[in-house]
N, C-alpha and C positions, 0 to 999 in steps of 0.2 A: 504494500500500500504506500502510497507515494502523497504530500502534501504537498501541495505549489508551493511557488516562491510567492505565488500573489497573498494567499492563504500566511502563510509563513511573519510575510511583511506587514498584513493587514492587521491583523492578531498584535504582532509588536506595536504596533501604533496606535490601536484603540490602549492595550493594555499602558502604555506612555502617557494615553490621554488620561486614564483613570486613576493612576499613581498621582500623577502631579495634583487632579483635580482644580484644573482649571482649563479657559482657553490656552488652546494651542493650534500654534501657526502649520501649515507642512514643512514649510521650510525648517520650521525648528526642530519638528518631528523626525524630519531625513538628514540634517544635520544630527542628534542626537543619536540617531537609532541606525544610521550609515546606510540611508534606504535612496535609492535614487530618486530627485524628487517630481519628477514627470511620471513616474510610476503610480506612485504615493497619491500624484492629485486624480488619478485613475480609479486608485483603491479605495478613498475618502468619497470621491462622487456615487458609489456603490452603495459605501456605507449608511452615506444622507440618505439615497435612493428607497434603502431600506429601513430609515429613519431610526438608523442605529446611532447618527450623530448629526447635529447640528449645527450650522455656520451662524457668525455672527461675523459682521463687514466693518469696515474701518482700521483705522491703525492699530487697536489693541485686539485687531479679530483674529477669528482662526477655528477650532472645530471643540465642541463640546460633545458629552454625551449628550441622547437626548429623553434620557432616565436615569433612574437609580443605577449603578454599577452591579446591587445583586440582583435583579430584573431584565440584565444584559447578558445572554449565555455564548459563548466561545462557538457554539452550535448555530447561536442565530449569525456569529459574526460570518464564518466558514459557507454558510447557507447563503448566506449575499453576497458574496464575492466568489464561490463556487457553483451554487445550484443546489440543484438536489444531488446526495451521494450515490453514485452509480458503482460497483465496485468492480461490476463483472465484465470485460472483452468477450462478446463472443464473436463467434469463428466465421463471419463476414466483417469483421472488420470496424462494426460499428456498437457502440455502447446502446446497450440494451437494458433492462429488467432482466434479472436473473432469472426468472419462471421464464423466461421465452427463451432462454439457451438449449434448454432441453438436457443438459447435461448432469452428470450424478454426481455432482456439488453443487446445485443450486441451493441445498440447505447449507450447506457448509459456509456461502456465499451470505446469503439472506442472516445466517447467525453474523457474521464478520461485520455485518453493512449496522444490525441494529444495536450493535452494542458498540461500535463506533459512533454511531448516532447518538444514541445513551450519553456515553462518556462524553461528546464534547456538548451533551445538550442538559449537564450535571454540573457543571462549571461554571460558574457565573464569571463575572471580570473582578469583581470585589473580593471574590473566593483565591483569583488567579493571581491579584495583586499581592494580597495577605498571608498565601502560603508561599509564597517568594521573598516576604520579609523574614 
């Protein structure tokens, strides 16, 4: 199982948002966190998109949560900047639903898919800041 870079980086940059607890620019984001930052404003417009954070315009602007931190789960952030989790290739080539591969791990698959779903949807940002202190 593979996480993006996009996943990867977005994750760093909410969890940055939620430490500091305050506005934060991208630029200080991808300065701080060594994220490229035309990336970053890719990953952040996602984020809004999914009204996981907030802008705020002017000089002192930059990106908030746009809730509580323990109401914010690692799941929802991953889910907006990935989609839905597909875990299974099948054999044309294209990501599928695992019930449609027909093959004798589609349970094996289906367990893998919801307990990664579980766990990152078990995780708040508040949880993820606090057990990293």
């Amino acid at each position: 199982m593979k996480i993006s870079t996009k996943s990867r980086y977005g994750i760093r940059a909410i969890a940055f948002i939620t430490k500091q607890n305050r506005c934060c620019s991208v630029r200080e984001i991808s300065q701080k966190e060594h994220i490229p930052f035309e990336y970053l404003e890719k990953i952040f417009s996602k984020l809004k998109k999914a009204d996981l954070v907030s802008v705020k315009r002017g000089v002192s602007g930059g990106y908030t949560l746009s809730r509580n931190p323990k109401d914010i789960t690692v799941g929802q952030v991953y889910q907006a900047l990935e989609g839905k989790f597909t875990p299974v290739k099948c054999t044309d080539g294209k990501f599928t639903c695992p019930q449609s591969c027909g093959c004798l791990a589609t349970k094996m698959w289906l367990k893998i898919q919801k307990a990664f779903v579980s766990t990152l949807d078990s995780i708040s940002l508040s949880s993820l800041i606090n057990d990293n202190e």
